[in-house]
N, C-alpha and C positions, 0 to 999 in steps of 0.2 A: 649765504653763498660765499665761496673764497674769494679771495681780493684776485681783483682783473691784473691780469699780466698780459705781454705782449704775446701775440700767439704765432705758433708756425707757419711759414708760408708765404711771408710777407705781407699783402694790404690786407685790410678786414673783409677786400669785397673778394678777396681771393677764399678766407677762409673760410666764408658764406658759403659759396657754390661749389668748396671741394665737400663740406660735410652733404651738403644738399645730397649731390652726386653721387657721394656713398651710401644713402642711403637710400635712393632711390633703386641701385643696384641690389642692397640687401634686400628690401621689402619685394623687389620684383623675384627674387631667389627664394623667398619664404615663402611666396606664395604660388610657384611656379606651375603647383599641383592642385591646387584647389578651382573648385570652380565659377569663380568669382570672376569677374568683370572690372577690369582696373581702369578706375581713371589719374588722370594728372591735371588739377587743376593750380593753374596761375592766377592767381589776382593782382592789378598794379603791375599787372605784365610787362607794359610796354616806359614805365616811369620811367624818365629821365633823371638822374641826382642832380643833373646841372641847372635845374630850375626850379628852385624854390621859391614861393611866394607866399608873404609875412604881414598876414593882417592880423592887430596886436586887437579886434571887436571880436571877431571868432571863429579864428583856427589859431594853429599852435608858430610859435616863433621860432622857426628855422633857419637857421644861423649859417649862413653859406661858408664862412670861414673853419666850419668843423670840418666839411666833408667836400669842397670845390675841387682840389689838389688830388685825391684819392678813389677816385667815384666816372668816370666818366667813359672810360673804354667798358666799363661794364653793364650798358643800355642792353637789356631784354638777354644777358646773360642767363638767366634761372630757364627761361623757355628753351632755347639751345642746348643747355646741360642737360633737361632732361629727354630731349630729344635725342641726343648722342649716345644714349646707356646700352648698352647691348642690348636688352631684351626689351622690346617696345610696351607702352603702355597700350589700352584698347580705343583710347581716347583720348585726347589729351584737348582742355580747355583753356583758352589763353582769352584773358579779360582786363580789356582798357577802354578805357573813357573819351580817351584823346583821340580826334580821328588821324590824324596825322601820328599818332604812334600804333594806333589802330591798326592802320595802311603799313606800318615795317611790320607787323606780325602775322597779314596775311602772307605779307612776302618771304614767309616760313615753307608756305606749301610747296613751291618755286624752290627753294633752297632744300627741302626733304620730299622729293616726290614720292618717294617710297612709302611712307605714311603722310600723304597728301589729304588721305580719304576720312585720316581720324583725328587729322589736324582741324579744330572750331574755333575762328577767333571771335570776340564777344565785343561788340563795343556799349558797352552798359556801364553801370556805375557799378563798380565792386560789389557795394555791400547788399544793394536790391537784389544787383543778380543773384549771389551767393545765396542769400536767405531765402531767396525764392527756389534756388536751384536744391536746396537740403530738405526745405518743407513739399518740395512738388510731387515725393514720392517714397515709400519706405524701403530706403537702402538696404534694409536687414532683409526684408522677405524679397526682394528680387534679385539676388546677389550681386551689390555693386558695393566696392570697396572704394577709396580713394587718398591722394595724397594732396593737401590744400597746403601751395608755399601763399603766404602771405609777407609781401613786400615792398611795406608804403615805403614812401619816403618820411613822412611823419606823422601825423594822428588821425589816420581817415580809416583806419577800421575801426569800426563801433564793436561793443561789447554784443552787441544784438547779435549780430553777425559770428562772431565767436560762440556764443552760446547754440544759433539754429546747428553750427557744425557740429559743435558737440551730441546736440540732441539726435543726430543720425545715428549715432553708436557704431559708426560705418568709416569713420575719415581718419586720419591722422593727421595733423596740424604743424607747420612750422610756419612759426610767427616773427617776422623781426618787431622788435618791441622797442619804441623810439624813447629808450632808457635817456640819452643825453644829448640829442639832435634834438629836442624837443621836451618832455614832460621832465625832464628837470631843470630846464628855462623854464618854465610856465611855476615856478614853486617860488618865487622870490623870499629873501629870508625873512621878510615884513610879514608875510602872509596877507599881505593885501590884493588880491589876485581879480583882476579883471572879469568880471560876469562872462563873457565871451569863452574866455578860458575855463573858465569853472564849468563852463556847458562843455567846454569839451571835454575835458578830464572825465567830467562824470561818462559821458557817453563811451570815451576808452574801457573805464576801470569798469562801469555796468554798475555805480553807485555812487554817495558824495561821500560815505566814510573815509575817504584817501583825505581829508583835511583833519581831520581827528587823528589819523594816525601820523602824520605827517608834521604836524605843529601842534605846540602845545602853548599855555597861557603860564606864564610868567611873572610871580609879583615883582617888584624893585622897591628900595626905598629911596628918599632924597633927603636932601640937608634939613629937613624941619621936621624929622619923624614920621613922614607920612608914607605909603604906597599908590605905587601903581601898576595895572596890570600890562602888560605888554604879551604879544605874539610872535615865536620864535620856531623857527624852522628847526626839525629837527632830523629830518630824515637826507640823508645821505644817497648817493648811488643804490648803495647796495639794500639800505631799505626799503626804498622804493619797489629795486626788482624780488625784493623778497615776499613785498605786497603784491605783483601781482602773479606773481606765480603762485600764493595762495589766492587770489582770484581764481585763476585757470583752474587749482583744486575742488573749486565748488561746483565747476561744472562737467570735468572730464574724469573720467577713472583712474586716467595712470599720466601723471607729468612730469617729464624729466628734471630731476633735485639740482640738472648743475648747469644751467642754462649759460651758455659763452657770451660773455660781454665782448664785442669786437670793438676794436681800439681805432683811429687815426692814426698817423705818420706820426702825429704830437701827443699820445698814447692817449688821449684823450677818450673816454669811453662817449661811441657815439649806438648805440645797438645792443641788444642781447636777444641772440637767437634760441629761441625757446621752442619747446616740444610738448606735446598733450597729443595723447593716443585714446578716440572714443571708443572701441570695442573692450565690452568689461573683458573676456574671455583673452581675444588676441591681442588685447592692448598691453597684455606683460610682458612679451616677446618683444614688442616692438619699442617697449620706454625700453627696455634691456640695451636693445641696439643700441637707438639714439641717444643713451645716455653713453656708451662707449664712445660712438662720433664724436658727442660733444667732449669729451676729455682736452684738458691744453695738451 
């Protein structure tokens, strides 16, 4: 992937929800005629940025000084953009954990009474709901399409979860992918990495091969002739994201090649917003798009 540069538009969380937004307008224009049944689903709906919390046993180490400053007018931003698009979806599923963020997303129906009736807010855990919500029915033969934004604040989607959406053949997928909020804090250059961490990596990536690719062993010598082996990081930013958008290739038919790394004030790459389309037939049309959107 080409090297991250600062992108149009000012904060990263601006350039998130204007490509969202266009594309949610595209997809709804592409399929204006067909007769399919459109959903919009949110997960991590209601996240806050402004509260991270950093258990170094197991979850990922979230670093409030990347994203504290840049992040915080835009609480349940992704649910209102897609409610605002001209042409409404059939349904729109908005899913959080928290009940107190829970409780701002019913006060969506209040705020849009006009699709009051297709507004569901979910308070379940993301990734049960989700997986249960792809496998409870086959998308293909009852004509429902959909659009799944995925937007942790850092590694609480599971690969599990990634994969039942793909298996629908039915969704389109934007992911943010906690490129450096996250899974590249969790890489230290020692490659000594905390058991905790390591369960979650595998559970992101959906294998443990991301240590293989990622580090490699190292002879040395020292003053008496002899060796020793050491482990050294070798993956970078852009490795990383190039690992796992060959991830998403092993499960989706058509994934966007140029995925936006979205930057901080201090350009710092905190995010890479990535696309994977599961319909083999319609999913060309739709990387086509999304690979346009994402353009710097």
């Amino acid at each position: 992937m080409a090297e991250p540069i600062q992108q149009f538009g000012g904060k990263w969380t601006d350039q998130k929800l204007q490509r969202l937004r266009e594309y949610l307008i595209a997809y709804q224009e592409a399929l204006k005629n067909q007769p399919f049944k459109l959903f919009y689903i949110d997960a991590f709906a209601g996240t806050g940025y402004n509260t991270p919390k950093i258990n170094p046993d197991n979850s990922s180490p979230l670093f409030d000084d990347l994203v504290r400053s840049d992040t915080r007018e835009f609480v349940d931003g992704s649910a209102r953009i897609a409610l605002q698009i001209p042409r409404p979806f059939d349904h729109y599923v908005f899913v959080e954990r928290d009940p107190s963020r829970h409780a701002e997303l019913r006060r969506l129906k209040a705020d849009f009474p006009h699709l009051a009736a297709r507004i569901e807010p979910i308070n379940e855990e993301a990734n049960n709901y989700l997986t249960a919500l792809c496998k409870s029915v086959d998308w293909l033969r009852i004509g429902r399409r959909a659009v799944v934004f995925l937007d942790p604040f850092g590694m609480q989607v599971t690969w599990a979860t990634i994969s039942a959406i793909a298996e629908t053949k039915a969704i389109d997928l934007w992911l943010l992918f906690p490129l450096g909020v996250a899974v590249n804090r969790m890489l230290p250059k020692h490659g000594q990495i905390p058991s905790g961490w390591r369960q979650r990596l595998d559970l992101m990536f959906g294998e443990p091969n991301w240590y293989q690719a990622f580090y490699e062993k190292r002879e040395t010598g020292d003053l008496f002739g002899g060796t020793s082996e050491t482990t050294v990081k070798r993956a970078g930013y852009f490795a990383i994201a190039d690992y796992f958008v060959k991830r998403l290739k092993t499960v989706f038919p058509h994934v966007a090649k140029n995925p936006l790394p979205l930057l901080n004030s201090a350009h710092c790459p905190l995010y890479l917003l990535c696309f994977a389309a599961g319909n083999p037939k319609g999913g060309t049309i739709a990387k086509r798009i999304a690979e346009h959107i994402l353009k710097p």
